[in-house]
PDB file of N, CA, C and O in Angstrom:
ATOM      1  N   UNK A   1      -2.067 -53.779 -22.803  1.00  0.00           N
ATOM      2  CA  UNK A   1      -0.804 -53.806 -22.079  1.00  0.00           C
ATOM      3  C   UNK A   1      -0.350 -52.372 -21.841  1.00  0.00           C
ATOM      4  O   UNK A   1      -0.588 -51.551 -22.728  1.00  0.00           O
ATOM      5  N   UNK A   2       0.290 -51.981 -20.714  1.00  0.00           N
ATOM      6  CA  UNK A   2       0.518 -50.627 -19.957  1.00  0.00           C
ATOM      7  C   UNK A   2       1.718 -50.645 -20.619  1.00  0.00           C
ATOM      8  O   UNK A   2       2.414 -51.631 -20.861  1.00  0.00           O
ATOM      9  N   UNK A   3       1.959 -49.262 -20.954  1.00  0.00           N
ATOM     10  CA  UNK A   3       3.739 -48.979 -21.559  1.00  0.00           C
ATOM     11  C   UNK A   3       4.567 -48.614 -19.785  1.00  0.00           C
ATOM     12  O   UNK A   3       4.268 -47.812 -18.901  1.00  0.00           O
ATOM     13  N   UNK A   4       5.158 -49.172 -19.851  1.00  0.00           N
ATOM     14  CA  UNK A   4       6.773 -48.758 -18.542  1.00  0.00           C
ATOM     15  C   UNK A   4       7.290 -47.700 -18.545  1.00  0.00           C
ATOM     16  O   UNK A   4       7.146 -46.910 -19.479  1.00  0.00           O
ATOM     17  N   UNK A   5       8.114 -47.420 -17.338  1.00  0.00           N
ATOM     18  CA  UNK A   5       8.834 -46.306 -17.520  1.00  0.00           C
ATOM     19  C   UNK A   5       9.760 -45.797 -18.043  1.00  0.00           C
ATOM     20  O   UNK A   5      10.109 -44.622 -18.150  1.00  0.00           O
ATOM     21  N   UNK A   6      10.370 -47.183 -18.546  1.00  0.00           N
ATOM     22  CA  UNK A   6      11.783 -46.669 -19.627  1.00  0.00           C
ATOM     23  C   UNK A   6      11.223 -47.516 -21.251  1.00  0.00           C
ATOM     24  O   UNK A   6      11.998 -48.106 -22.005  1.00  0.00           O
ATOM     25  N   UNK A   7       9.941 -47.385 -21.443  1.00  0.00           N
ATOM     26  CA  UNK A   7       9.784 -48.275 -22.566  1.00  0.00           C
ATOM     27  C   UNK A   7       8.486 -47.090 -24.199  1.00  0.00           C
ATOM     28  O   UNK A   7       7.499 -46.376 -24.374  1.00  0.00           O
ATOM     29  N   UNK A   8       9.679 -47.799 -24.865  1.00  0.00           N
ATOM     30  CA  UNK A   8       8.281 -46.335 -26.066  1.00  0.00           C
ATOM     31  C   UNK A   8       7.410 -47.196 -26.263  1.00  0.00           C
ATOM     32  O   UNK A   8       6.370 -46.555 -26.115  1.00  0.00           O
ATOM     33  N   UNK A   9       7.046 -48.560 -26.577  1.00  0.00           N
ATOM     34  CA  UNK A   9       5.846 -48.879 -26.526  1.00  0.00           C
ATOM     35  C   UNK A   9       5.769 -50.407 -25.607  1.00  0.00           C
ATOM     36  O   UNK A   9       6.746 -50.977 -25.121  1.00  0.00           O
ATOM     37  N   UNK A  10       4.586 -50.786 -25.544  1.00  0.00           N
ATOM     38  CA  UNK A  10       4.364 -52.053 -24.398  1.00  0.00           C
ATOM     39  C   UNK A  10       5.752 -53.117 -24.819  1.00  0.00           C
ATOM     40  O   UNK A  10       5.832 -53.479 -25.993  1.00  0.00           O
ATOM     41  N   UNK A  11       6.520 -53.456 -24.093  1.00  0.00           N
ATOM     42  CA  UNK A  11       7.282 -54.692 -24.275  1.00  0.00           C
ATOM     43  C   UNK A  11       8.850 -53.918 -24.601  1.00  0.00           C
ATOM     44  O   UNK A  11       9.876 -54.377 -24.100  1.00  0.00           O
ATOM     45  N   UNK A  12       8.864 -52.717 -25.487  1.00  0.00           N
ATOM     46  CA  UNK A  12       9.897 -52.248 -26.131  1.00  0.00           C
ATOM     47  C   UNK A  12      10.772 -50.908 -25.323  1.00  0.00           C
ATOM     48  O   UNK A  12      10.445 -49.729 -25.192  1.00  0.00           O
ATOM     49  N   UNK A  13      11.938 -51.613 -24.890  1.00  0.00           N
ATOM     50  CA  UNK A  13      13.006 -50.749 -24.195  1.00  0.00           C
ATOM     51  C   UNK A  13      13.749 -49.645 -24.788  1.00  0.00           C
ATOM     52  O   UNK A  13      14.211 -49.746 -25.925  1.00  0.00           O
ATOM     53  N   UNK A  14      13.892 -48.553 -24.051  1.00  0.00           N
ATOM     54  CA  UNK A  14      14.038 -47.652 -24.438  1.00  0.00           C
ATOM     55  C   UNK A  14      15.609 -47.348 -23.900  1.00  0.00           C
ATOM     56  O   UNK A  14      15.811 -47.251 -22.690  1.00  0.00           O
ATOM     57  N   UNK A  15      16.578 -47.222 -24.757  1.00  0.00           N
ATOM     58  CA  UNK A  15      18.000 -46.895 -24.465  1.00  0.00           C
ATOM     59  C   UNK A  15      18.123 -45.359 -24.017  1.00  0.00           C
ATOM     60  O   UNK A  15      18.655 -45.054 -22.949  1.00  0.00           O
ATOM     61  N   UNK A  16      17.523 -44.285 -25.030  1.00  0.00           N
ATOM     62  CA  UNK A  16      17.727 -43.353 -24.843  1.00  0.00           C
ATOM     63  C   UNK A  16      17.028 -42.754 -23.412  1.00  0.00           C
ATOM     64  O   UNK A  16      17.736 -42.111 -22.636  1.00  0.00           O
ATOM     65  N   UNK A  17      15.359 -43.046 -23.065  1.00  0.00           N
ATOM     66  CA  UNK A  17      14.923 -42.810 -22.303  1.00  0.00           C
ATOM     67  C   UNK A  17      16.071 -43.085 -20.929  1.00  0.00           C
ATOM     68  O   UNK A  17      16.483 -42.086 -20.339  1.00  0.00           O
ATOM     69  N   UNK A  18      16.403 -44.075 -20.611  1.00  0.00           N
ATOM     70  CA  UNK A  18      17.154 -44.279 -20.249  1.00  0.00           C
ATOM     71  C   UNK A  18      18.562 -43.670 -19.475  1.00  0.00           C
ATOM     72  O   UNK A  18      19.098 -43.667 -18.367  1.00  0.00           O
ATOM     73  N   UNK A  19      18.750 -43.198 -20.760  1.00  0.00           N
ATOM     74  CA  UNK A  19      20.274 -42.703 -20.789  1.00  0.00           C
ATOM     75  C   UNK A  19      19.581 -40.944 -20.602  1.00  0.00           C
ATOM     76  O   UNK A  19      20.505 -40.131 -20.592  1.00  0.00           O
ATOM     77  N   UNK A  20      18.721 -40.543 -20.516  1.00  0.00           N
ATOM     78  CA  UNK A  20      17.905 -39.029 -20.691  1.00  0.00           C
ATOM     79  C   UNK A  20      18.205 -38.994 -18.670  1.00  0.00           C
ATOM     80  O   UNK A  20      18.851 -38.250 -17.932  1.00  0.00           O
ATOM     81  N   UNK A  21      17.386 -40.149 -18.459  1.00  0.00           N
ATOM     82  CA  UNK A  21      17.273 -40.201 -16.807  1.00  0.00           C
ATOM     83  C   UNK A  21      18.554 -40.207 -15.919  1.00  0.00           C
ATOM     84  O   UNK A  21      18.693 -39.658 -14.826  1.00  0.00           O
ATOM     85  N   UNK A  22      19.443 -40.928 -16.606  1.00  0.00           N
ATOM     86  CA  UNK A  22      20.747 -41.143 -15.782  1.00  0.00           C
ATOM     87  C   UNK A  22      21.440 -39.210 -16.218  1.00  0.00           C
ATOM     88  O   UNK A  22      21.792 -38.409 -15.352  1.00  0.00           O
ATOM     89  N   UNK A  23      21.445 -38.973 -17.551  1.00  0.00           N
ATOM     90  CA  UNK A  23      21.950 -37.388 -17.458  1.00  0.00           C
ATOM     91  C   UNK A  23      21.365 -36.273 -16.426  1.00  0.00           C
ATOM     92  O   UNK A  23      21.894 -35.253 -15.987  1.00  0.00           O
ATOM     93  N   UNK A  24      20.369 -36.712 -16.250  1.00  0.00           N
ATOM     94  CA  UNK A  24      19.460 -35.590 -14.917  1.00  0.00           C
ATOM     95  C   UNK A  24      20.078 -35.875 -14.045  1.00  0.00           C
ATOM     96  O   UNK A  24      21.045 -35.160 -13.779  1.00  0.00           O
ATOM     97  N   UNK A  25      19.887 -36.643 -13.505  1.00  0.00           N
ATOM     98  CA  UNK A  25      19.927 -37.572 -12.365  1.00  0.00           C
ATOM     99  C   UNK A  25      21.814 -36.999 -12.045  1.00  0.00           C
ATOM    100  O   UNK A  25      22.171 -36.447 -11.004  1.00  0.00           O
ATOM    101  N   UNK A  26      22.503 -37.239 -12.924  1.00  0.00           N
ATOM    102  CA  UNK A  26      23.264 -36.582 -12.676  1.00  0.00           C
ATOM    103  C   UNK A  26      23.913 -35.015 -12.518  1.00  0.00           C
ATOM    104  O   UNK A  26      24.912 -34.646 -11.901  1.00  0.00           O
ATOM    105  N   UNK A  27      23.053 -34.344 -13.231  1.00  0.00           N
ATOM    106  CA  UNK A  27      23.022 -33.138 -12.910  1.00  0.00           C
ATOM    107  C   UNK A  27      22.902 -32.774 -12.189  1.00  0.00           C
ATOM    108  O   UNK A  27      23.627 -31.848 -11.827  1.00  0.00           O
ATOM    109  N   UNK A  28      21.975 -33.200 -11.508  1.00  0.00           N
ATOM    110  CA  UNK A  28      20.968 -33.139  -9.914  1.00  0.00           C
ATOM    111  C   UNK A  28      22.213 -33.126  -9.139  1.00  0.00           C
ATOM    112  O   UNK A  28      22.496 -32.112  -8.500  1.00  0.00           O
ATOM    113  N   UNK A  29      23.117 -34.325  -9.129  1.00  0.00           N
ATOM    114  CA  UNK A  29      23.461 -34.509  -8.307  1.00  0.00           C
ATOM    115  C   UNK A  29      24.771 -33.404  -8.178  1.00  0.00           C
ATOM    116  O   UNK A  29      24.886 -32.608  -7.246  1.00  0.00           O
ATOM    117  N   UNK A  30      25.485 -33.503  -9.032  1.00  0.00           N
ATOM    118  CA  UNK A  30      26.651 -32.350  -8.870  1.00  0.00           C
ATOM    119  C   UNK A  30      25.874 -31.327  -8.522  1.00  0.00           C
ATOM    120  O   UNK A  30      26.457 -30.805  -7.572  1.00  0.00           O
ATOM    121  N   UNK A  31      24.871 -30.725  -8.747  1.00  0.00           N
ATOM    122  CA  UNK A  31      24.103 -29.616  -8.532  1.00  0.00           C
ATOM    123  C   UNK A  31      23.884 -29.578  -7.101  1.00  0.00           C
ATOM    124  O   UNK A  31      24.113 -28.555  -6.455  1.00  0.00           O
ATOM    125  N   UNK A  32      23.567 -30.362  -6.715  1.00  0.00           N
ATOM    126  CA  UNK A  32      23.559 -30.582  -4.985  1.00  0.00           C
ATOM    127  C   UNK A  32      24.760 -30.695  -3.902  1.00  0.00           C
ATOM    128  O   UNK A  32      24.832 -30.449  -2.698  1.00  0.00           O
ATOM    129  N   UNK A  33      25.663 -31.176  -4.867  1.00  0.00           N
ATOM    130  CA  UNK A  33      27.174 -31.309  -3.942  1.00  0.00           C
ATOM    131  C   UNK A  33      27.621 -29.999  -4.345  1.00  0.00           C
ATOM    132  O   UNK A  33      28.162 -29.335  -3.461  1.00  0.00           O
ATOM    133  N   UNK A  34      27.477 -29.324  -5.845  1.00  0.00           N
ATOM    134  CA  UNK A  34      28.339 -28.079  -5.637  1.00  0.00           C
ATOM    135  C   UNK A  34      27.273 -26.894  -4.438  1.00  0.00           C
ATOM    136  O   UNK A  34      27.941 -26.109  -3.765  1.00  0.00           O
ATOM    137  N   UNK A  35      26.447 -26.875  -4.347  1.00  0.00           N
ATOM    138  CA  UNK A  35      25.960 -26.278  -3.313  1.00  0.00           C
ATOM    139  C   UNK A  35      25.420 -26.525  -1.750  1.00  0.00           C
ATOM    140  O   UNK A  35      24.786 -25.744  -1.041  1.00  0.00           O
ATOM    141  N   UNK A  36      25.907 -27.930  -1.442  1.00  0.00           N
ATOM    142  CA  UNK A  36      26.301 -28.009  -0.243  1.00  0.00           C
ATOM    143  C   UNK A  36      27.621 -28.063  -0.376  1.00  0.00           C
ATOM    144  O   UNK A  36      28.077 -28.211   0.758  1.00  0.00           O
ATOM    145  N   UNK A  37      28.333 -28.028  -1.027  1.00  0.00           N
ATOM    146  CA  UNK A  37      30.208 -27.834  -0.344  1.00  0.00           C
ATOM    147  C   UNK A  37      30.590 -26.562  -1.115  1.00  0.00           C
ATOM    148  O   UNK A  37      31.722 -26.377  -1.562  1.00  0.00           O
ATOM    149  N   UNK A  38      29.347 -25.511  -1.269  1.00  0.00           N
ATOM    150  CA  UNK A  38      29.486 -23.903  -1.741  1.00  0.00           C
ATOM    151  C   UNK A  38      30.818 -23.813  -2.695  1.00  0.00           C
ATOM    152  O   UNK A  38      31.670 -22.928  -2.622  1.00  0.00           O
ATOM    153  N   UNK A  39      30.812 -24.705  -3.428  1.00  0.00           N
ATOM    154  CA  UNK A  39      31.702 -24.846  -4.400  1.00  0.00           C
ATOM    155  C   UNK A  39      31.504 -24.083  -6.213  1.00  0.00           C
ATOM    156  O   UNK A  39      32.118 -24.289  -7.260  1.00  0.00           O
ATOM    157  N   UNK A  40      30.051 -22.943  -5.756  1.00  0.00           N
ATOM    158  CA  UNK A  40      29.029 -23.297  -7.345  1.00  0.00           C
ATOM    159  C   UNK A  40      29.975 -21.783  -7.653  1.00  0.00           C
ATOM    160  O   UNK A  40      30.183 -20.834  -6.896  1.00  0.00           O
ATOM    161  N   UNK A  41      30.349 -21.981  -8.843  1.00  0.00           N
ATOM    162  CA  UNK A  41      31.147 -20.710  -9.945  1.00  0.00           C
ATOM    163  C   UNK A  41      30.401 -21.242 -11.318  1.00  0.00           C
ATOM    164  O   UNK A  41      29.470 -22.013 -11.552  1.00  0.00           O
ATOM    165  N   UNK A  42      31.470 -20.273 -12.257  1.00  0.00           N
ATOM    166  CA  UNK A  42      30.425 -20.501 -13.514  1.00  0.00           C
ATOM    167  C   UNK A  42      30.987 -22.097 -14.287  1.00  0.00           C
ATOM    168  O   UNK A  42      30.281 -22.725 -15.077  1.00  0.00           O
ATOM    169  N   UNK A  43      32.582 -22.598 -13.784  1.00  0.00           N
ATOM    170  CA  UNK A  43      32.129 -23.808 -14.355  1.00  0.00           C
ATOM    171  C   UNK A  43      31.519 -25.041 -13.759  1.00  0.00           C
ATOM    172  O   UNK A  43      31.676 -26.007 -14.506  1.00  0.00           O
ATOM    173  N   UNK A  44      30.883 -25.316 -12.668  1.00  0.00           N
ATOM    174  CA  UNK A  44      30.177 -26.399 -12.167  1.00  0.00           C
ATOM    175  C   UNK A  44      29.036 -25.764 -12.959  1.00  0.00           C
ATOM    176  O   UNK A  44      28.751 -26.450 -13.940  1.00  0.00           O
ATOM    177  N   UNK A  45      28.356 -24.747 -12.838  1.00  0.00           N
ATOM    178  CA  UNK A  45      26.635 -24.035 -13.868  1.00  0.00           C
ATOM    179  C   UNK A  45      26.737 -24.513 -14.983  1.00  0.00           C
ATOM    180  O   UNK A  45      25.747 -25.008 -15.521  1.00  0.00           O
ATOM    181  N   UNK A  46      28.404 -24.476 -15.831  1.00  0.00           N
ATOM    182  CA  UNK A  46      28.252 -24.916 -16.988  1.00  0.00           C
ATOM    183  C   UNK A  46      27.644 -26.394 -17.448  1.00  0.00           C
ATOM    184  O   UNK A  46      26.744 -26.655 -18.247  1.00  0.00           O
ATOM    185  N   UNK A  47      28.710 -27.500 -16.412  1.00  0.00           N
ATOM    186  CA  UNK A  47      28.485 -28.203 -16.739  1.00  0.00           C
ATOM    187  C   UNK A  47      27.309 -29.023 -16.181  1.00  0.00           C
ATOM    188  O   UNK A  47      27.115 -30.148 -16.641  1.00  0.00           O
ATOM    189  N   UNK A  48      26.664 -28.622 -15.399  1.00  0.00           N
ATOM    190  CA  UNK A  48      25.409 -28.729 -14.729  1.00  0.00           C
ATOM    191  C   UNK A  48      24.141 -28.548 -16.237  1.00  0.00           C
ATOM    192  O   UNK A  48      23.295 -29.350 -16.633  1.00  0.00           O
ATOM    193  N   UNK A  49      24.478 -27.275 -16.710  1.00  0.00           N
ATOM    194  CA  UNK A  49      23.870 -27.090 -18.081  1.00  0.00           C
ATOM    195  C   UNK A  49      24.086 -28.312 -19.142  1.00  0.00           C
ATOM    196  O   UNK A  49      23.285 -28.941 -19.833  1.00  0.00           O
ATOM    197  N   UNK A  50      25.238 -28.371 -19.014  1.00  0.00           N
ATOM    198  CA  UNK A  50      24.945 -29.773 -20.260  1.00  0.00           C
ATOM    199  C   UNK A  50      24.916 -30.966 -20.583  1.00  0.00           C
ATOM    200  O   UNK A  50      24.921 -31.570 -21.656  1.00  0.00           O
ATOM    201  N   UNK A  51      24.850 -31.541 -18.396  1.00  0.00           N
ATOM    202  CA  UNK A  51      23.987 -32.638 -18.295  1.00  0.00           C
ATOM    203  C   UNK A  51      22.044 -32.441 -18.677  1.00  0.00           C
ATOM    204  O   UNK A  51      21.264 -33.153 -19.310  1.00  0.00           O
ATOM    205  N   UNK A  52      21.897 -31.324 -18.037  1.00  0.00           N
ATOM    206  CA  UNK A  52      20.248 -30.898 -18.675  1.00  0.00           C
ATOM    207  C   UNK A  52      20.062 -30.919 -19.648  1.00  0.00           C
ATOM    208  O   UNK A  52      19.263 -31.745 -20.091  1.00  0.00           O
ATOM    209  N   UNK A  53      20.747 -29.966 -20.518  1.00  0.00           N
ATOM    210  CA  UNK A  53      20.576 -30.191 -21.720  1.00  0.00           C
ATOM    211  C   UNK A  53      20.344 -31.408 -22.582  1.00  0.00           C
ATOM    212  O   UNK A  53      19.397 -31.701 -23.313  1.00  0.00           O
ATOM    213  N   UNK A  54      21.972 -32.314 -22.168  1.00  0.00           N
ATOM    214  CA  UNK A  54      21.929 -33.859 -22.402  1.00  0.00           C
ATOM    215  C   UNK A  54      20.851 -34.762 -22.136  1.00  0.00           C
ATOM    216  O   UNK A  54      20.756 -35.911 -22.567  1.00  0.00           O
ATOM    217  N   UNK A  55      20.176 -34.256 -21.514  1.00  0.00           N
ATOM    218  CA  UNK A  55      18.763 -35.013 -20.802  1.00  0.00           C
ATOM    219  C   UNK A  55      17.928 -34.728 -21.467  1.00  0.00           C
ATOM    220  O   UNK A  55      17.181 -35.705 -21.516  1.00  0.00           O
ATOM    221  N   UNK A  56      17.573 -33.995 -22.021  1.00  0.00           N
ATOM    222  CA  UNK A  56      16.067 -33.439 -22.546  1.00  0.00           C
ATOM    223  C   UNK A  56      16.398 -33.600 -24.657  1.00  0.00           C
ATOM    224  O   UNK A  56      15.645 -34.147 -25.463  1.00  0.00           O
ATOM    225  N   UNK A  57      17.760 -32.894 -24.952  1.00  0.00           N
ATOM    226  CA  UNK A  57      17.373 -32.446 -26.320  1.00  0.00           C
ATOM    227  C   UNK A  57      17.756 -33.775 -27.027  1.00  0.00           C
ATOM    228  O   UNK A  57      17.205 -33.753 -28.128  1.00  0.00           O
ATOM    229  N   UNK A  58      18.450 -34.897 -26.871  1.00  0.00           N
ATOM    230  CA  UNK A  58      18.041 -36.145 -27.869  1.00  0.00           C
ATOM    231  C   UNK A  58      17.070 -36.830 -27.791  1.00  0.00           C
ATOM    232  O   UNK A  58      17.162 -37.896 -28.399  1.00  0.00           O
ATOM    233  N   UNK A  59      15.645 -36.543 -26.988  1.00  0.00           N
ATOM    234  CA  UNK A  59      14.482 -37.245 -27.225  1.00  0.00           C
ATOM    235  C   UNK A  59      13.704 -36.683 -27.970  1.00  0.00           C
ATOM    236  O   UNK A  59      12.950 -37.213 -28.786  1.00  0.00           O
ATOM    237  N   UNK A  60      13.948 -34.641 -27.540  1.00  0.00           N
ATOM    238  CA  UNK A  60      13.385 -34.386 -29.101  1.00  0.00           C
ATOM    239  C   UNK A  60      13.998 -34.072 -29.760  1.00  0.00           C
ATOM    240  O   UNK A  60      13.365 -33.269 -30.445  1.00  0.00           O
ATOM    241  N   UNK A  61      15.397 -34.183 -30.261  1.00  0.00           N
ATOM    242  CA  UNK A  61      15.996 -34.607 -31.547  1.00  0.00           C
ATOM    243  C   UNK A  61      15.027 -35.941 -32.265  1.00  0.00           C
ATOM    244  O   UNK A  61      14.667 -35.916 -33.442  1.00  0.00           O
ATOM    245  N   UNK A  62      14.723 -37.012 -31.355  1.00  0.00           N
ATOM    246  CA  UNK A  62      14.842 -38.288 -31.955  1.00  0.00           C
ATOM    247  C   UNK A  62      13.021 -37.687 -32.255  1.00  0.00           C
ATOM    248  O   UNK A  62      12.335 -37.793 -33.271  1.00  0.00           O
ATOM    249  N   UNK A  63      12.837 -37.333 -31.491  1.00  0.00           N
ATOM    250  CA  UNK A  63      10.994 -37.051 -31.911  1.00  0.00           C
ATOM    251  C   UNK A  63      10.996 -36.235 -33.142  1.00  0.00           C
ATOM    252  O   UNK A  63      10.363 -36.839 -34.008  1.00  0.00           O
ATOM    253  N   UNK A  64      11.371 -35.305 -33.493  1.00  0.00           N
ATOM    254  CA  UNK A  64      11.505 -34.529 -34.617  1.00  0.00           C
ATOM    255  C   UNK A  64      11.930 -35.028 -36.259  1.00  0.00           C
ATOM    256  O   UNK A  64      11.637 -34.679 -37.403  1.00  0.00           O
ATOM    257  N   UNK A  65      12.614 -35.839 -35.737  1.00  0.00           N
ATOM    258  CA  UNK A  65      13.067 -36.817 -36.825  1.00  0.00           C
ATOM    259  C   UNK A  65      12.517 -37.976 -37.312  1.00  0.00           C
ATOM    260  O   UNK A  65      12.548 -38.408 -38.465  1.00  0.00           O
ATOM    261  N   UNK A  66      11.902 -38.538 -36.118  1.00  0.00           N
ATOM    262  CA  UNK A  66      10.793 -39.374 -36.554  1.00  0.00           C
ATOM    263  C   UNK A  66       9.840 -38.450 -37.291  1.00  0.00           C
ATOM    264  O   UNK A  66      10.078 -38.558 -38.494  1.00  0.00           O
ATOM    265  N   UNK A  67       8.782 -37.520 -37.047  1.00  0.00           N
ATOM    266  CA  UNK A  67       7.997 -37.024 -37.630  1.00  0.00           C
ATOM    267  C   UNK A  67       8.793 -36.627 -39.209  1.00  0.00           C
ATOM    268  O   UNK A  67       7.986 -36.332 -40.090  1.00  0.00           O
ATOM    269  N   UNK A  68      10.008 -36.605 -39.540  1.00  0.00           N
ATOM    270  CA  UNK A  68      10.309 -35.909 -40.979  1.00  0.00           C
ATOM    271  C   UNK A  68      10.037 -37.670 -41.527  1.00  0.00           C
ATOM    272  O   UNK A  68       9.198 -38.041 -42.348  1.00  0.00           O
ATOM    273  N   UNK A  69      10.978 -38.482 -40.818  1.00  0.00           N
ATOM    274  CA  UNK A  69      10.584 -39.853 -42.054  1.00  0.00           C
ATOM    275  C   UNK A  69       9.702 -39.937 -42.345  1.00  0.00           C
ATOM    276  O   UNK A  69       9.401 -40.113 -43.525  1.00  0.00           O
ATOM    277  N   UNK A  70       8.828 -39.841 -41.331  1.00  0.00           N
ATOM    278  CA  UNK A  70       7.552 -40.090 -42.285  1.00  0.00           C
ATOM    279  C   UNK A  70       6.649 -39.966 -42.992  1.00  0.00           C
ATOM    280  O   UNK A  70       6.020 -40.955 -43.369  1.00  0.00           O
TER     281      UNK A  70
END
């Protein structure tokens, strides 16, 4: 059985994956409206930063932590 795109193993849904995609996804997007309506200063960058951030560092939070339990 093939694993999915929001799933950690065959059958099993993934919340965080999930919730990783919708934080980009939104980044992206303010990222695109603040620079078509030339709106970009340092706080749209900021918070542009910590939808990315939000996207990427609790999967390897959660990866890192798995490897200590065990």
């Amino acid at each position: 059985m093939k694993t999915g795109f929001f799933e950690e193993a065959p059958g099993v849904k993934s919340t965080m994956r999930l919730q990783s995609f919708i934080a980009l996804f939104i980044g992206a997007a303010i990222a695109c409206f603040a620079i078509g309506t030339k709106q970009l200063d340092v706080n749209v960058i900021a918070v542009v930063t910590l939808f990315i951030v939000g996207a990427f560092v609790p999967k390897a939070i959660q990866k890192y932590a798995e490897v200590k339990k065990q």
